[in-house]
C-alpha positions in Angstrom: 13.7 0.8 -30.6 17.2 1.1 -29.2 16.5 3.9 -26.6 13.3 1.3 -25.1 15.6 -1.9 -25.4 17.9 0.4 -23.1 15.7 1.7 -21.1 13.4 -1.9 -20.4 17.1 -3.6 -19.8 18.3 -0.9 -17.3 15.5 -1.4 -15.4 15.1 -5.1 -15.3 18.8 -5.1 -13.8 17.7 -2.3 -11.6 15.1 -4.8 -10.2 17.2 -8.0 -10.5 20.6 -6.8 -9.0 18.9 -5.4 -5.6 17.8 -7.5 -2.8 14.3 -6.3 -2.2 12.8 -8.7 -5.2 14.6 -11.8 -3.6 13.4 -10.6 -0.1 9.9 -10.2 -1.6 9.9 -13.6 -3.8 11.2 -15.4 -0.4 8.4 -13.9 1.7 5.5 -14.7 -1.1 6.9 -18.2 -1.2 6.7 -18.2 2.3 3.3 -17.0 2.6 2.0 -19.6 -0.4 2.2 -22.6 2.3 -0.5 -20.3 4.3 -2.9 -19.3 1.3 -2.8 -23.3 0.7 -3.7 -24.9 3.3 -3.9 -28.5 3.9 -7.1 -30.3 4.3 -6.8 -30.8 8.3 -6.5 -26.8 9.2 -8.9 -25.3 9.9 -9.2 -22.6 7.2 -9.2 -21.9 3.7 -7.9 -19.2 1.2 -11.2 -19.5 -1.1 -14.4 -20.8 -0.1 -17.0 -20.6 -3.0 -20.9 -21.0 -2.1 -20.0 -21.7 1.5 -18.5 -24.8 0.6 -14.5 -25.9 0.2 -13.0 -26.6 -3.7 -11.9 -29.4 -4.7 -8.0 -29.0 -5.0 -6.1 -29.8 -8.0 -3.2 -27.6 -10.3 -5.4 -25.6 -11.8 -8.0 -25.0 -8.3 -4.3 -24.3 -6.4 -3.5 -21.8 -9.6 -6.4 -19.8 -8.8 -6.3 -19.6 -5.5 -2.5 -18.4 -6.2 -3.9 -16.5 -8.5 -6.8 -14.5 -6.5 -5.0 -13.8 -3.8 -2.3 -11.9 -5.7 -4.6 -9.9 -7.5 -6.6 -9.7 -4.4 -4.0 -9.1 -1.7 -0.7 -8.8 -3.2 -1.8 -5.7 -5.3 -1.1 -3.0 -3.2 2.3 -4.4 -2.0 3.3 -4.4 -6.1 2.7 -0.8 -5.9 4.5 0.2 -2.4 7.2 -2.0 -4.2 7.4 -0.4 -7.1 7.1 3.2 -5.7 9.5 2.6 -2.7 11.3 -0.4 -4.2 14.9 -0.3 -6.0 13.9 2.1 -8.3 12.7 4.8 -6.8 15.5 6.8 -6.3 16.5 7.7 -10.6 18.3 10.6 -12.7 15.3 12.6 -13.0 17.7 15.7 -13.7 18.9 13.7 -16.8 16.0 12.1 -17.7 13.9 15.4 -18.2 16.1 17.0 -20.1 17.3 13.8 -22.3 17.2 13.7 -26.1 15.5 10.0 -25.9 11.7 10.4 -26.2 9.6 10.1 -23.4 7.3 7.3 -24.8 10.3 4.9 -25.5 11.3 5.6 -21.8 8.0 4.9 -20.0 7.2 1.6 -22.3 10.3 0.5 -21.7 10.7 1.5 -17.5 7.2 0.6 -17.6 7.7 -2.9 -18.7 10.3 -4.0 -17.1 8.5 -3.4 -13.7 6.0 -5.9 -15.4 8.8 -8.3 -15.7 9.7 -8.0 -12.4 6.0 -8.1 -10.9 5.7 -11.3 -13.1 9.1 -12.8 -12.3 7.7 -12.3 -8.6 4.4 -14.6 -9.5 6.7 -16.9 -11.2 8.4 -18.0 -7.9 4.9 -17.6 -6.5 3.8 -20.0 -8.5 7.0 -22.7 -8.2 6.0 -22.5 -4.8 2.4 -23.6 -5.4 4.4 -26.1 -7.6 5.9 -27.8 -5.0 2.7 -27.6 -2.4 1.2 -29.4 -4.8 3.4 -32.4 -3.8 1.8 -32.3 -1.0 -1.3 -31.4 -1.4 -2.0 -33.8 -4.4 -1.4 -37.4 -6.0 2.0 -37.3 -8.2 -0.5 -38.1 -11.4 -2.8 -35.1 -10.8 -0.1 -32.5 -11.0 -0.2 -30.6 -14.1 2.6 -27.5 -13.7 0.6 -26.2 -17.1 -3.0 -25.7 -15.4 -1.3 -24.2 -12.3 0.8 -21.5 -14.4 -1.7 -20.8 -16.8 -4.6 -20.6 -14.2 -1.9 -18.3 -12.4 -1.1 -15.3 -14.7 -4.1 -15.4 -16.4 -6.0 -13.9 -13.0 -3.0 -12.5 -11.5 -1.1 -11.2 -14.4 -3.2 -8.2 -16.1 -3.7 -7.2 -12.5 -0.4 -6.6 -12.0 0.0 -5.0 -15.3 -2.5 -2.3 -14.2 -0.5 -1.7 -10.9 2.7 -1.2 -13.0 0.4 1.1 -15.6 -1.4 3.2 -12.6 2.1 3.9 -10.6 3.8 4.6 -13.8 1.1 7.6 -14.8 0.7 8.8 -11.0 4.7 9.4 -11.2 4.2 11.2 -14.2 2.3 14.3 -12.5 4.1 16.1 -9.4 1.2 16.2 -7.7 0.6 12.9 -8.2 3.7 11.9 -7.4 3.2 12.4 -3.5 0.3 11.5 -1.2 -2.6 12.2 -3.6 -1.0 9.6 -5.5 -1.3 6.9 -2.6 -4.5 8.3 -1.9 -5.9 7.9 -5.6 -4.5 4.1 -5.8 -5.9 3.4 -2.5 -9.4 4.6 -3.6 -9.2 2.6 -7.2 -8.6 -0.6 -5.2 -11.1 -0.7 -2.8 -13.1 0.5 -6.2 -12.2 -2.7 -8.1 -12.4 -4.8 -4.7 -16.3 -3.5 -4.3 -17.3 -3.5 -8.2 -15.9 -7.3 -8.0 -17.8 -7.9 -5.4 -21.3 -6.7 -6.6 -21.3 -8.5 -9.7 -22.3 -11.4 -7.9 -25.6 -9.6 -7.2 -26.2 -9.1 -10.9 -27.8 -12.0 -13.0 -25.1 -12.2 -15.6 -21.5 -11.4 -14.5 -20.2 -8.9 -16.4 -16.5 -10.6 -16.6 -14.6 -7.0 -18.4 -15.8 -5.2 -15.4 -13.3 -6.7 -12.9 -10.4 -5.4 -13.2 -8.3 -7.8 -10.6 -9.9 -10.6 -12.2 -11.6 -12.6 -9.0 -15.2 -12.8 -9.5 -14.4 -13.4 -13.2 -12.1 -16.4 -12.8 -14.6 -17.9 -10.1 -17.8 -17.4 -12.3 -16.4 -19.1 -15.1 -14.9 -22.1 -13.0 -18.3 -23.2 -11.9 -22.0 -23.9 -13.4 -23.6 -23.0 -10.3 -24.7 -19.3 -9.7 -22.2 -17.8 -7.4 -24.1 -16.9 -4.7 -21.3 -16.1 -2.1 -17.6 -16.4 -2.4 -14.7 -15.3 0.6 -11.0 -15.0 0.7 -9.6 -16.2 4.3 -11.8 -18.4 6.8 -14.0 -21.2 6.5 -17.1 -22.4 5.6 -19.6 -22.9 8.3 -20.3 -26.7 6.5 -17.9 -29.4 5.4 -19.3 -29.1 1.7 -17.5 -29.1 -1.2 -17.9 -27.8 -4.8 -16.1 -28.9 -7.8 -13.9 -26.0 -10.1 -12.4 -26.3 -13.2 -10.8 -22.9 -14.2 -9.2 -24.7 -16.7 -11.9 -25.3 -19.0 -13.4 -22.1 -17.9 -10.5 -19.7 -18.7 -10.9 -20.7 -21.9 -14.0 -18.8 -22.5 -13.5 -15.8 -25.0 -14.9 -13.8 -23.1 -13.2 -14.3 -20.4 -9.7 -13.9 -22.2 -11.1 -11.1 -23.9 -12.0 -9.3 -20.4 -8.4 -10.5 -19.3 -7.0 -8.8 -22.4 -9.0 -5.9 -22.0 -7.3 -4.8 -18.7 -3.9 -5.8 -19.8 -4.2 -3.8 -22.5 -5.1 -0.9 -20.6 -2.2 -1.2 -18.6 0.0 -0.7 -21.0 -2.1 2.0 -22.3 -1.3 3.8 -18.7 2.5 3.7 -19.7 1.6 5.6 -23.1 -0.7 8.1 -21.2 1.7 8.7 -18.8 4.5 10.2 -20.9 1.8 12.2 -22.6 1.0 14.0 -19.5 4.2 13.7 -17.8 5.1 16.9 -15.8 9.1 17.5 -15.2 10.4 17.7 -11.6 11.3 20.6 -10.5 13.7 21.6 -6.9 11.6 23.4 -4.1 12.5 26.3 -2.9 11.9 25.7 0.8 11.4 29.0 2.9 13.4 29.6 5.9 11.5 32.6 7.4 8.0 32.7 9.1 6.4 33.0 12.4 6.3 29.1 12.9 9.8 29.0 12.1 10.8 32.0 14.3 8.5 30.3 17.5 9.9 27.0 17.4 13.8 28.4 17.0 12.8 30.0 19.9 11.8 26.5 21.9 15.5 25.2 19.9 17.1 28.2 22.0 14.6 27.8 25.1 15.5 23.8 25.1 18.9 24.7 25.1 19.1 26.8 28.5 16.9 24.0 29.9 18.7 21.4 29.7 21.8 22.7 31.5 19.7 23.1 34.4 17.6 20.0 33.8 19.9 17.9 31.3 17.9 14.7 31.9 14.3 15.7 31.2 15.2 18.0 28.1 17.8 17.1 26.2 15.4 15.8 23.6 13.6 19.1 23.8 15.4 20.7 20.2 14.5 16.8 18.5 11.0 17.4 19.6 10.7 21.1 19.0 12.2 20.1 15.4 9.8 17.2 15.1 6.9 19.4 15.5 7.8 22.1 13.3 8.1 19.4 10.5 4.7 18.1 11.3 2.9 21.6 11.3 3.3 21.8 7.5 2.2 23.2 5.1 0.4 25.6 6.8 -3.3 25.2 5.6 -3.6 21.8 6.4 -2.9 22.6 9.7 -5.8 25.1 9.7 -8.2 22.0 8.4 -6.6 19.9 11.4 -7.6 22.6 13.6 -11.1 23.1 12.0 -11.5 19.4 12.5 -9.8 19.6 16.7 -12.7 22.5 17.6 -15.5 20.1 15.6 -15.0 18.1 18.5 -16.9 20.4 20.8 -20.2 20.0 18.9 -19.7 17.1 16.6 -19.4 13.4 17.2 -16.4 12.3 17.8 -16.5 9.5 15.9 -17.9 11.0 13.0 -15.8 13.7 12.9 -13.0 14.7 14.4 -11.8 11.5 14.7 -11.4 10.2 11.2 -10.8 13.7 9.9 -7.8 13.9 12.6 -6.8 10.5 12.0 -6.7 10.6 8.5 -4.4 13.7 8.4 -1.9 12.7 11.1 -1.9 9.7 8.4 0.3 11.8 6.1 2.2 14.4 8.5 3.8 11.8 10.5 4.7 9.0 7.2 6.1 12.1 6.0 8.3 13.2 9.0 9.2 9.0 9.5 10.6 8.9 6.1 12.8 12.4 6.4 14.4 9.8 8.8 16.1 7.9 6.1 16.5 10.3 3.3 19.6 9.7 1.9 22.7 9.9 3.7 20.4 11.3 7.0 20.9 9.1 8.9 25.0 9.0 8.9 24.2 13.2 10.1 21.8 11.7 12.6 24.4 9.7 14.3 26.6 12.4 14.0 24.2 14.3 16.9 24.6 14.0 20.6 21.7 12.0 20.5 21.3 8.6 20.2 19.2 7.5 16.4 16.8 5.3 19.0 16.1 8.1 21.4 16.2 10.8 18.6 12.7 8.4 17.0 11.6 8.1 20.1 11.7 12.1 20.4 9.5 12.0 17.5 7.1 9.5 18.5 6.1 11.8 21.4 5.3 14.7 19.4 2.9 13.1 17.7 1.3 11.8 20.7 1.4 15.4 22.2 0.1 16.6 18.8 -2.7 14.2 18.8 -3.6 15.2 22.4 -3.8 18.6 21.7 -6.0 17.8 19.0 -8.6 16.0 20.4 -8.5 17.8 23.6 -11.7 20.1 22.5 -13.4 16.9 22.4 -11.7 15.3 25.8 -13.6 18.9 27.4 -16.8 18.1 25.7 -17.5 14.6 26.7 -15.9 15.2 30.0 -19.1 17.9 30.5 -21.3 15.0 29.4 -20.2 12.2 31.1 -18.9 10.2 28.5 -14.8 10.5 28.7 -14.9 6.8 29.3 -16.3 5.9 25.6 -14.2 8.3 24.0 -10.2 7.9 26.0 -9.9 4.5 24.3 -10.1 6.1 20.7 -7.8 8.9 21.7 -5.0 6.3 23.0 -5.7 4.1 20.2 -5.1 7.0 17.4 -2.4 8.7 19.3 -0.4 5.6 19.4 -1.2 3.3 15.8 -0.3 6.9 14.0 3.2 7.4 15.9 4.3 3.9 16.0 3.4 3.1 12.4 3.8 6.4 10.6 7.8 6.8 11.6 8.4 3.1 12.6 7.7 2.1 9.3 8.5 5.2 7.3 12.4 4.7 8.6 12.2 1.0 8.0 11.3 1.3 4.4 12.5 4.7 3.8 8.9 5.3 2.1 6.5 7.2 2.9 4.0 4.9 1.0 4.0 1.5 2.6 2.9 3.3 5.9 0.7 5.5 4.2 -1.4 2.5 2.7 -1.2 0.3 5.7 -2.3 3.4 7.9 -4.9 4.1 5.3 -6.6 0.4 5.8 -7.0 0.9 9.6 -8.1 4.5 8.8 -10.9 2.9 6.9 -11.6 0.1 9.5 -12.6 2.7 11.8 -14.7 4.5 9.7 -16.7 1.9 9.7 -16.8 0.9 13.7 
């Protein structure tokens, strides 16, 4: 009891005493004036039925509510995996006396406590919306809380459960991981959204708790229900998650899926997999060819000093992006698919998709720790040196889709197909190391290029 009491305190302070949770809480109390929106804009955050609901606390709580279980998900887990506390003892912790279990419960919940502190403020802000969104009599801080955590808070519990058991494998604790959470959201997001077609909605089956909490708000059959937008009618349909959250079966679904993510926490240190230092090899052919460009940049840019001096930054940049070795060999299976294949089918997504994870790598080597003071140490500038970077991927990406440039050249349809090059070779570069050395993550780029990935699957 001592070792979790030490463990769940350490990491609430961990949370508490950095300013990423206040820079978080101030942007999600920002963006609650948005997902409440007066009754003269033209949108709304829920529409149920195509038709507008009837605010009040416990309406605004849900709405609150939805949209952080709905939206606000996968930013809980790029803040939890690249937030204050991802860089711990790991060399101490694997080999400490304390037991495993005690450490993940109590690590484990205090990111809950910190996820929740986070909807508390979400929820003062809907608080004091209400003042202007409602008469003084009809607020009721009670409903708006309750209506709050009860759709928002098992969600998050999950979140904290899922990062806490991906951390526990090493080869989970990488891009698989990311990959894995990004597949189990869209998961929950879909089997949410197909219960609607079902006669009876089956309320422990949705795991961020949206289609549950609207079903029991209403006695009408749920026929459609949208996040964002408006209805194409000024109709409006009466809620009262109130009465309906107190169904038992409801709370019991709620339950259900809190319980499980707690459950994650004691799974987690059952399977958990010590760290161990990699040996990084130093030899090889790729290694040996692109010391050769480092030398060859080197006599160019006395003649040429202008033009090449960023030649050894982007000899260096691609010999980080060309690893490990067979996923170059897929990228290059993918590049020559191109001459038969569609483009769009193919070698596009396949590309895009891996360029996904090469370049967040290679953005967040930027700011490993204490990098960037050797960085600036160089002749040049930290700006230029990104910039350097940048354009290897675009040359990488070129290269790349160049069998397919060839082939729809031959055909006559270069036109259809230059717009997805440009688009690729610029979103991956821009976001994949922009981001990757603001957040000094590889995970918030990862999921954000993962979404657009996924957009244009579907074009």
């Amino acid at each position: 009891m001592d070792s979790f009491r030490l463990f769940f305190t350490q990491q609430v302070w961990r949370h508490l005493r950095h300013p990423a949770i206040w820079i978080v809480i101030i942007l999600t109390m920002i963006g609650a004036r948005f997902f409440i929106p007066l009754p003269t804009e033209g949108y709304v955050s829920l529409s149920v039925n195509n038709a507008y609901p009837v605010i009040s606390s416990g309406v605004i709580g849900l709405q609150l509510g939805i949209i952080a279980a709905l939206m606000l998900t996968p930013l809980a887990y790029i803040y939890l995996k690249a937030g204050p506390t991802r860089i711990h003892p790991w060399q101490i912790e694997d080999v400490s006396p304390s037991r495993r279990l005690a450490l993940n419960f109590g690590q484990g919940l205090g990111d809950v406590a910190a996820l929740f502190f986070i909807l508390f403020w979400i929820g003062v802000a809907g608080l004091i919306l209400c003042f202007f969104r409602l008469p003084v009599s009809e607020i009721n801080p009670v409903h708006l809380f309750l209506t709050l955590f009860l759709v928002a808070g098992p969600a998050m519990v999950m979140i904290a459960g899922i990062q806490r058991l991906f951390g526990s494998r090493p080869w989970l604790r990488g891009a698989w991981g990311d990959v894995l959470f990004f597949i189990f959201w869209m998961t929950g997001n879909v089997i949410a959204a197909m219960l609607f077609d079902t006669k009876t909605v089956k309320l422990n089956q949705d795991v961020f708790g949206f289609a549950a909490s609207v079903a029991v708000s209403t006695e009408e059959p749920i026929t459609a229900m949208v996040v964002g937008g408006s209805p194409s009618v000024e109709r409006y349909i009466s809620l009262d998650p109130v009465s309906g959250f107190g169904r038992s079966d409801f709370l019991l679904a709620r339950f259900q899926w809190l319980v499980i993510g707690i459950g994650l926490f004691a799974l987690a240190a059952l399977v958990y997999g010590p760290r161990r230092p990699k040996a990084v090899k130093r030899t090889g052919l790729r290694q040996k060819v692109f010391a050769g460009l480092d030398h060859l940049g080197d006599k160019v840019s006395g003649i040429l000093a202008l033009p090449f001096q960023g030649m050894p930054v982007l000899a260096s940049s691609l010999g980080q992006l060309l690893k490990p070795g067979w996923l170059v060999m897929v990228l290059l299976a993918f590049s020559l698919a191109g001459l038969f294949l569609p483009f769009r089918k193919v070698t596009g997504p396949g590309v895009f998709l891996i360029l996904i994870f090469m370049t967040s790598r290679l953005g967040a080597a930027w700011e490993a720790r204490h990098l960037r003071q050797l960085r600036s140490t160089l002749p040049m500038s930290i700006p230029a040196q990104a910039i350097y970077s940048g354009l290897a991927v675009v040359i990488l990406c070129v290269l790349l889709f160049l069998p397919a440039l060839i082939s729809n050249g031959l055909r006559g349809t270069l036109s259809s197909l230059s717009m997805d090059v440009m688009l690729i070779a610029l979103i991956v570069p821009i976001f994949g190391i922009g981001l990757g050395m603001l957040t000094r993550s590889t995970t918030f780029a990862r999921l954000l290029l993962l979404g657009v990935w996924y957009a244009y699957l579907n074009l």
